[in-house]
C-alpha positions in Angstrom: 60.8 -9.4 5.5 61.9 -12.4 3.5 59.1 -14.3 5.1 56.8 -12.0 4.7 57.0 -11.4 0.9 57.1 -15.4 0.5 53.5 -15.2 2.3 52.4 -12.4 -0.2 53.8 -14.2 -3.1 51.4 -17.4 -2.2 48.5 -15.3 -2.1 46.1 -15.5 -5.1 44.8 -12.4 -6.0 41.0 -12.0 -6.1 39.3 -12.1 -9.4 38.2 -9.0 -10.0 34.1 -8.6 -9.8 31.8 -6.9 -12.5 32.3 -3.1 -13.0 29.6 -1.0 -12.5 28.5 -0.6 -16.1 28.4 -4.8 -16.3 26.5 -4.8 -13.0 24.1 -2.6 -14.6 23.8 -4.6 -18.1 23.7 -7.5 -16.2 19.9 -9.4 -17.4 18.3 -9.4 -13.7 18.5 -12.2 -12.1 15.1 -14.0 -10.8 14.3 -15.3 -6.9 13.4 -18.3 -7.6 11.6 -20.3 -5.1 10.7 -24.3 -6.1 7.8 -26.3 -5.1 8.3 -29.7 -4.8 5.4 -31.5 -7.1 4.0 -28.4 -8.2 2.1 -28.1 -11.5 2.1 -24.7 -11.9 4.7 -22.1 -12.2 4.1 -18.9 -10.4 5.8 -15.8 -12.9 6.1 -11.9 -11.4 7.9 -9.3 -12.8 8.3 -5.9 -10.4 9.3 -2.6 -11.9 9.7 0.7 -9.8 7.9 2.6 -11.8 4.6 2.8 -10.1 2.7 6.6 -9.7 5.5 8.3 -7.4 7.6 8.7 -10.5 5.5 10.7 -12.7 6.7 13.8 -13.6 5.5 17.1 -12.2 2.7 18.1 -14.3 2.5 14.9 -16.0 0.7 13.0 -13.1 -1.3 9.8 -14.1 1.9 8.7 -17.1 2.7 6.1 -14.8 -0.6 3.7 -14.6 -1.3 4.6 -18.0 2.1 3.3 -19.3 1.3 0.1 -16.5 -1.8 -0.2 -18.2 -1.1 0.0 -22.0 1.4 -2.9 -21.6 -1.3 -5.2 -20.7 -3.9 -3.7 -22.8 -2.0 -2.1 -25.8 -0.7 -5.4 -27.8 2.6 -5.8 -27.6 5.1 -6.5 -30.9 3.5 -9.8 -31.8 0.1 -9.5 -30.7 -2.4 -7.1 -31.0 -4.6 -6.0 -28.0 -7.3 -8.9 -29.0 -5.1 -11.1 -30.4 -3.2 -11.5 -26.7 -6.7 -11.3 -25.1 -7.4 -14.6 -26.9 -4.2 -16.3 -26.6 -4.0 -15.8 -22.9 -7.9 -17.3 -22.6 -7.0 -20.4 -24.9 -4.3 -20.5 -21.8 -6.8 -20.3 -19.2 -4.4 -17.5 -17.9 -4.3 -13.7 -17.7 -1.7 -11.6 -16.7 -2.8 -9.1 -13.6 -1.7 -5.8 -13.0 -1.3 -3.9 -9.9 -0.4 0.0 -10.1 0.3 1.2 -6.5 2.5 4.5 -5.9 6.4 2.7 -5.6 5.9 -0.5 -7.5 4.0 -2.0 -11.0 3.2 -5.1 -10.6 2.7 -8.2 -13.3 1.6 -11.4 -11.6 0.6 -14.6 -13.5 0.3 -18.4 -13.4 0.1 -20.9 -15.8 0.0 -24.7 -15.8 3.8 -26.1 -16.3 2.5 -28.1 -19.9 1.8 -24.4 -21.0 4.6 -22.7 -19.7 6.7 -22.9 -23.3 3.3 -21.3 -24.9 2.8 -18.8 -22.4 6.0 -17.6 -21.1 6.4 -14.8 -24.8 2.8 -13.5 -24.1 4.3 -12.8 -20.2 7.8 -11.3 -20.8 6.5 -8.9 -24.3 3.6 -7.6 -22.5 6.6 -6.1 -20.0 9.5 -5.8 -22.7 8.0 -5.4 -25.8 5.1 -2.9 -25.9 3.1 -1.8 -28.6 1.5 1.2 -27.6 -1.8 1.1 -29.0 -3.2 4.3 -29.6 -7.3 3.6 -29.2 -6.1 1.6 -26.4 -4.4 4.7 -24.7 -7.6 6.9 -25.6 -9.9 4.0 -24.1 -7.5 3.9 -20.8 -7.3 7.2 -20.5 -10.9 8.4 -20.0 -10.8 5.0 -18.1 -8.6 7.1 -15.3 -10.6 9.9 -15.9 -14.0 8.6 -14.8 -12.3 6.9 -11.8 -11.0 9.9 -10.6 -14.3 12.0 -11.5 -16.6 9.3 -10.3 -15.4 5.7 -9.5 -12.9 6.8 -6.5 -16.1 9.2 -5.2 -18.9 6.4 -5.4 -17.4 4.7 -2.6 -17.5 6.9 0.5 -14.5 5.0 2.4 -12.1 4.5 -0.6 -12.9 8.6 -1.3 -11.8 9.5 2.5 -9.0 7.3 2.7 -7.6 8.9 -0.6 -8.2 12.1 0.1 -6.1 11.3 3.7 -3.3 9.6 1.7 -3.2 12.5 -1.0 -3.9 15.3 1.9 -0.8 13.8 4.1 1.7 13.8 1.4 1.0 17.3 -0.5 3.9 18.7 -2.3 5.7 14.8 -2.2 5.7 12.1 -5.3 2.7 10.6 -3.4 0.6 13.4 -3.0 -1.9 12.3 -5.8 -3.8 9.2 -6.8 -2.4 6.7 -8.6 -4.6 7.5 -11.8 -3.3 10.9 -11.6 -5.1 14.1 -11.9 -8.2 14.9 -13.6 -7.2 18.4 -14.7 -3.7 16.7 -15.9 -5.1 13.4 -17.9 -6.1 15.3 -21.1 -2.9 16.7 -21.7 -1.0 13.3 -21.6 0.0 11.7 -24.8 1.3 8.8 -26.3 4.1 10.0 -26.9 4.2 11.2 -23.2 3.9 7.0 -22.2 6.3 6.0 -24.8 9.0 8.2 -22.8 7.9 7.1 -19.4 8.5 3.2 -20.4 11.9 4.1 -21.9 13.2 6.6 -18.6 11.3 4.3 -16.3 11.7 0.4 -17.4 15.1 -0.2 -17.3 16.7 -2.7 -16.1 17.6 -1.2 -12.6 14.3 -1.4 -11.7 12.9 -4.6 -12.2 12.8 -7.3 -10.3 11.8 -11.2 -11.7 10.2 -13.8 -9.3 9.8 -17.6 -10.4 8.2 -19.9 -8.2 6.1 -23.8 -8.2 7.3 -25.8 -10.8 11.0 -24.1 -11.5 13.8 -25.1 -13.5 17.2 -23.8 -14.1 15.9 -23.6 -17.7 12.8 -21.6 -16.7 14.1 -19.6 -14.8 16.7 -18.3 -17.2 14.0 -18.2 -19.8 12.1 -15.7 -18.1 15.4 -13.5 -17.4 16.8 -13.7 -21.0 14.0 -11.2 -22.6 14.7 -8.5 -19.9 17.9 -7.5 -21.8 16.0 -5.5 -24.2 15.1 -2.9 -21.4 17.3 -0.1 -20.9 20.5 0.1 -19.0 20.4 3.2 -17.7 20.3 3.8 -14.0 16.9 4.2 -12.5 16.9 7.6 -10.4 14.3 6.5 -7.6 11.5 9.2 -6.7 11.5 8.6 -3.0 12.2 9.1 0.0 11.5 13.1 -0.2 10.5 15.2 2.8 7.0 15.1 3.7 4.9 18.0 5.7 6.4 18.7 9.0 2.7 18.7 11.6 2.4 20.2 14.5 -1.2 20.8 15.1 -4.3 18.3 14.7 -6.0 19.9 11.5 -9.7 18.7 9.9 -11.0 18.1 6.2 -14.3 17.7 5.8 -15.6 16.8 2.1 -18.8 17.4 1.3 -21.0 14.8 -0.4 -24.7 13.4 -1.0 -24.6 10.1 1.5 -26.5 8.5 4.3 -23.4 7.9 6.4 -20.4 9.3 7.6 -17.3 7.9 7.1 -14.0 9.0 9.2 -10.0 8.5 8.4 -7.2 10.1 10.2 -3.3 9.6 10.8 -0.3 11.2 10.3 3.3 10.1 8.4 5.4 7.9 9.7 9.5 7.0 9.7 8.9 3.3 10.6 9.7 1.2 7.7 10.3 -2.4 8.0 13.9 -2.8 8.8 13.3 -0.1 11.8 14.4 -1.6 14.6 10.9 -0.6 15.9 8.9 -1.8 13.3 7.9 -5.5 14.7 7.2 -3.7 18.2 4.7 -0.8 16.5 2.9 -3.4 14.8 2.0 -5.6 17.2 0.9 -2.1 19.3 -0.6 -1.1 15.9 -2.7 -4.7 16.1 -3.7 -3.9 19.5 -5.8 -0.9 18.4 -7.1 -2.0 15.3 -6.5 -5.2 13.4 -8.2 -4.3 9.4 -11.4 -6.3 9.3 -11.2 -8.4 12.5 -12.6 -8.1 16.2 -9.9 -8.2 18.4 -8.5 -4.2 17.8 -9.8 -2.3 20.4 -11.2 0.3 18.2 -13.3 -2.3 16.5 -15.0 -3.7 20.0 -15.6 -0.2 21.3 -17.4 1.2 18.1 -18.9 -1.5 16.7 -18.8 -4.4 19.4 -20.0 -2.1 22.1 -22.0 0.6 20.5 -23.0 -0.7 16.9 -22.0 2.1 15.7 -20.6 0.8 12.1 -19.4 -2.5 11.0 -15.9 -1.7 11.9 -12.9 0.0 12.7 -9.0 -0.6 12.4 -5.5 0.7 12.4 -2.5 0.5 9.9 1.2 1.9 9.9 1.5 0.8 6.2 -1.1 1.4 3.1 -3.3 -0.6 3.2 -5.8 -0.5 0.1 -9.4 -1.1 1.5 -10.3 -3.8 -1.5 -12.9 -5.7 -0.8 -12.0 -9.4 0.0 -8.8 -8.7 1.1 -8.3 -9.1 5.3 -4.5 -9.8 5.0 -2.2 -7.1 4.1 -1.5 -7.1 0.3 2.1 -6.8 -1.2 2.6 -4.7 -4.3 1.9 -1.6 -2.3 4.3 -1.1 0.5 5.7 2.2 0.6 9.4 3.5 1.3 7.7 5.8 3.7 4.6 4.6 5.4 2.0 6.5 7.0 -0.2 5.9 10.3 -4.0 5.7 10.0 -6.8 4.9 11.7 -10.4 3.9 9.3 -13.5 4.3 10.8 -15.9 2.9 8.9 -19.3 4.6 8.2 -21.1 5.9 11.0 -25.1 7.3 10.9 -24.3 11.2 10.8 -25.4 11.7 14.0 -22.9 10.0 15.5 -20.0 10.8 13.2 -19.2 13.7 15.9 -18.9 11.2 18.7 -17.7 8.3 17.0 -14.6 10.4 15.9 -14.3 12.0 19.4 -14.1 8.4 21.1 -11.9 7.0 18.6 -9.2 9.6 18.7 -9.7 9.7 23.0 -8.9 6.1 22.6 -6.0 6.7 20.2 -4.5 9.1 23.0 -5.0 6.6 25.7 -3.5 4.0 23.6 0.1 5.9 23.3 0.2 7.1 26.8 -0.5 4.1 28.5 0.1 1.5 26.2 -0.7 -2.1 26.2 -1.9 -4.3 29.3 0.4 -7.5 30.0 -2.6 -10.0 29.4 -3.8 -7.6 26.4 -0.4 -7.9 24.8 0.3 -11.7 25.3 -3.0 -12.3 23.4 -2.0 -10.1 20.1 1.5 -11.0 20.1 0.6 -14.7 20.1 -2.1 -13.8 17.5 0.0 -11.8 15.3 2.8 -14.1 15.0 0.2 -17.1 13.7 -1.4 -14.7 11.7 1.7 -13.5 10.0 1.5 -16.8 8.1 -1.6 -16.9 6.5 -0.4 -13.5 4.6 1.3 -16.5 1.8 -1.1 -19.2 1.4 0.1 -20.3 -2.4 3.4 -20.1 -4.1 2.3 -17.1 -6.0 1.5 -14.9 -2.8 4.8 -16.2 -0.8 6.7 -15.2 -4.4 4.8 -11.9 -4.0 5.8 -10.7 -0.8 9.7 -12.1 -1.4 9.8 -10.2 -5.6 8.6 -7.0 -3.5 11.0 -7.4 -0.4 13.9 -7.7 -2.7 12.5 -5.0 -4.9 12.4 -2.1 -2.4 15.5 -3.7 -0.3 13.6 -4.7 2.8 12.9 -7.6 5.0 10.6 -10.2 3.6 7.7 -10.5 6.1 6.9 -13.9 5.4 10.6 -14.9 6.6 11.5 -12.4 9.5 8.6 -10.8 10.9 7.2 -13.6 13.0 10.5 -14.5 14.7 10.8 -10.8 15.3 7.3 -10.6 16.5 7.5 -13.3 18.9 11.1 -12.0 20.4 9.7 -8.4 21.6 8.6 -7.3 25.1 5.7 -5.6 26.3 8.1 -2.2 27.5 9.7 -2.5 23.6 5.9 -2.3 22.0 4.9 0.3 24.4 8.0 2.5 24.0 7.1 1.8 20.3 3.8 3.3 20.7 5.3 6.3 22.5 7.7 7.1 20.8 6.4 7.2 17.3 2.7 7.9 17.3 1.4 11.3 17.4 -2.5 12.3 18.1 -1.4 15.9 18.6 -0.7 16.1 15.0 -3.3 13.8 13.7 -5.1 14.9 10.1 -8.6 13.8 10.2 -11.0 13.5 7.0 -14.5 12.9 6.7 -16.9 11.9 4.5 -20.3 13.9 4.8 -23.5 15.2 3.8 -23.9 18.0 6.2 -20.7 19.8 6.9 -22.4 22.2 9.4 -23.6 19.2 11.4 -20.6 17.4 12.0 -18.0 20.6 12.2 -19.6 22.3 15.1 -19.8 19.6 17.3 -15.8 18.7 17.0 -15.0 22.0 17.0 -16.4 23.4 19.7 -16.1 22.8 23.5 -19.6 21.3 23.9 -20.7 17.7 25.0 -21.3 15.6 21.9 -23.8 12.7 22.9 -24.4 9.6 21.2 -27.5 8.4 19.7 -28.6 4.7 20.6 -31.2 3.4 18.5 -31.4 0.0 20.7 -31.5 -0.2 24.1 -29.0 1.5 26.9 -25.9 0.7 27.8 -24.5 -0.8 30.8 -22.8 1.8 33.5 -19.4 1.6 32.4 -20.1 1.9 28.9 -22.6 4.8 29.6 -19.6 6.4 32.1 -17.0 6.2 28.6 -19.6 7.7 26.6 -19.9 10.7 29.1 -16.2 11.3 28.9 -15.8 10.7 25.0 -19.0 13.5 24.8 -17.1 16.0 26.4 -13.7 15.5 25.0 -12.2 18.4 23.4 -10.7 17.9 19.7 -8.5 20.7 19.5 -9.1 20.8 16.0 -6.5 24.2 15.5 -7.9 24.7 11.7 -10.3 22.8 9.5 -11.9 23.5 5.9 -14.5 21.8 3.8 -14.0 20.8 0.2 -16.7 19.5 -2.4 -16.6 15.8 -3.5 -16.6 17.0 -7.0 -13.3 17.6 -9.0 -11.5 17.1 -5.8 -8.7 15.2 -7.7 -7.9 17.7 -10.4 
């Protein structure tokens, strides 16, 4: 006993750590990643406060707040007088609203960084709230969601798929909102929003390029004007349960048809699964490249359209952008397939052969050879996702920001270390073409309805030449494939977002 209260006696007692209140005063604290001889610095500031927060009858407060920081002045500049401070710069500071996370990226030469670093850290913490700023933004969001989301036929289906799959959940609306919503929303509506929304809790700082100690602090120090409050996140909430493969057909003036389908999915990425489904995921459909199989059967095969690919995370369909994008990863992802537009007289067929192949896909999974080739492929593609300092800070401020891996760090390791039986179990076990929800993006509803639903051969239309036997022997079996569509409705383009 003596001995052991001479031990205990030694012992130093741990200093005790921050209490929660001090944790959650604390200024956050910025990933900072250094370039060696770097002239630039790199700046990002993350706030989870992106379109899955706004309130219930209040959707679209979210990107409007996002926006009126950037374009509302903040409390030493007005809206013009930042304009033209950031161009004397040579800078801007970017935006990205997606449905978890706001984004503010920017990089300016290291010489500048004293000048620019106020404009950076007031346009987040220090607001002015413009009010012909919120008017102009506001009708902004209005005519995309009346006519800029409906000019393009693929970024209309693939909105209508993401809104469709998550009805009832903080997703199940654009991120502008809702056209029927917008005019209600005031400034004083924003105001609230930044002040609820903006705190402290959820933000995350990035530094990267030409860091110092003394930079990075700088950038922190400004951050404790946002609230302290705790940050009640808006997801994960239950989705719609599907059991049955259901069609939406939207009805508007166009040449082509265009084709999206998927259901939700539990595989984030730190599922144990999630390395294994992607490279199964890559397999069918790689977004804007050759080697899916999707994209060789429709287009490389058939010319049918000028591609088609597979996702289990959002991927926005911006033009110029072949690698995934960070600043819009989800806490629950969904799968989906994009077919892109297809001459209507093929829409039937092209979606017929694309969800046969989809069912194929998860029962038999990958060949050995087929499966060597995207793994290896996958794994050297992984890095090319963070070319510059600002992208690599990018995917690391929004790792950190919604508690996941970073991809740039663990994914390829983890890519390389799976098996062909892991990535086909994958495939198995967490895809579903049973309860697949299909849009698509037409001009005559009648004409590309009847020919999924019902129980007749659909045949393609070549415009070129014939196909070779086995192609023609796929095309007979995709013709007479049966959908088992088990309900379907059609829906005009116009005020579909209300």
């Amino acid at each position: 006993m003596l001995t052991l209260l001479l031990v205990a006696c030694t012992v130093r007692p741990t200093p005790p750590g921050p209490s929660p209140i001090e944790q959650r005063a604390a200024v956050p604290e910025p990933l900072v990643m250094s370039v060696e001889g770097s002239e630039i610095v790199y700046l990002q500031a993350t706030v989870r406060a992106g379109s899955a927060a706004d309130p219930v009858g209040q959707e679209g407060v979210a990107w409007l707040t996002a926006r009126m920081l950037r374009e509302g002045g903040t409390a030493s500049y007005g809206a013009e007088d930042l304009d033209a401070a950031l161009y004397a710069l040579g800078t801007d500071v970017s935006i990205l609203v997606d449905k978890e996370l706001v984004t503010f990226r920017a990089k300016v030469l290291a010489d500048d960084f004293d000048a620019f670093l106020p404009l950076f850290t007031e346009i987040v913490t220090a607001p002015a709230f413009d009010p012909a700023a919120f008017e102009r933004l506001r009708t902004s969001a209005l005519d995309e969601l009346t006519q800029g989301i409906l000019d393009s036929d693929e970024v209309l289906g693939w909105t209508v798929l993401d809104t469709w799959l998550h009805e009832g959940h903080p997703y199940g609306h654009p991120v502008q909102g809702r056209a029927g919503v917008l005019p209600t929303l005031t400034l004083d509506d924003v105001r609230a929003f930044y002040d609820t929304r903006y705190t402290r809790d959820a933000t995350t700082l990035g530094i990267a390029g030409a860091t110092t100690p003394e930079r990075a602090a700088a950038l922190a120090e400004p951050f404790s004007a946002l609230s302290e409050d705790p940050w009640p996140a808006p997801t994960p909430k239950p989705r719609p349960v599907l059991d049955d493969r259901q069609l939406l057909v939207v009805e508007k003036p166009s040449p082509a048809t265009g084709i999206h389908f998927g259901h939700p999915l539990d595989v984030t990425r730190d599922h144990p699964d999630y390395a294994a489904l992607l490279v199964g995921v890559t397999a069918l459909g790689q977004h804007r490249e050759s080697i899916g199989r999707l994209y060789r059967a429709l287009r490389g095969e058939r010319g049918l359209n000028y591609g088609d690919y597979a996702y289990i995370e959002h991927f926005p369909g911006a033009p110029g952008y072949k690698a995934p994008r960070p600043g819009v990863l989800r806490v629950q992802p969904h799968f989906t397939v994009w077919l892109r537009p297809v001459a209507p007289e093929n829409g039937p067929f092209a979606l017929k052969l694309a969800t046969r192949m989809t069912e194929q896909w998860v029962a038999e999974g990958l060949e050995p050879e087929e499966f060597e080739q995207i793994k290896a492929y996958l794994a050297a593609r992984i890095g090319l996702w963070g070319q510059s300092p600002g992208d690599r800070l990018a995917w690391a401020v929004e790792a950190q920001a919604l508690g996941t891996p970073d991809p740039l760090v663990d994914l390829a390791p983890a890519v390389r270390a799976v098996t062909l039986e892991e990535v086909n179990a994958a495939i198995a076990a967490h895809i579903h073409p049973e309860t697949l929800r299909i849009v698509a993006v037409t001009q005559d509803v009648d004409a590309f309805v009847r020919p999924v639903i019902e129980e007749t051969p659909t045949a393609v239309v070549y415009t070129d030449s014939e196909r070779d036997t086995q192609t023609a022997a796929v095309d007979a079996e995709a013709a007479g494939y049966t959908m088992n569509i088990a309900g379907w409705t059609t829906v005009p383009a116009e005020g579909i977002f209300r």
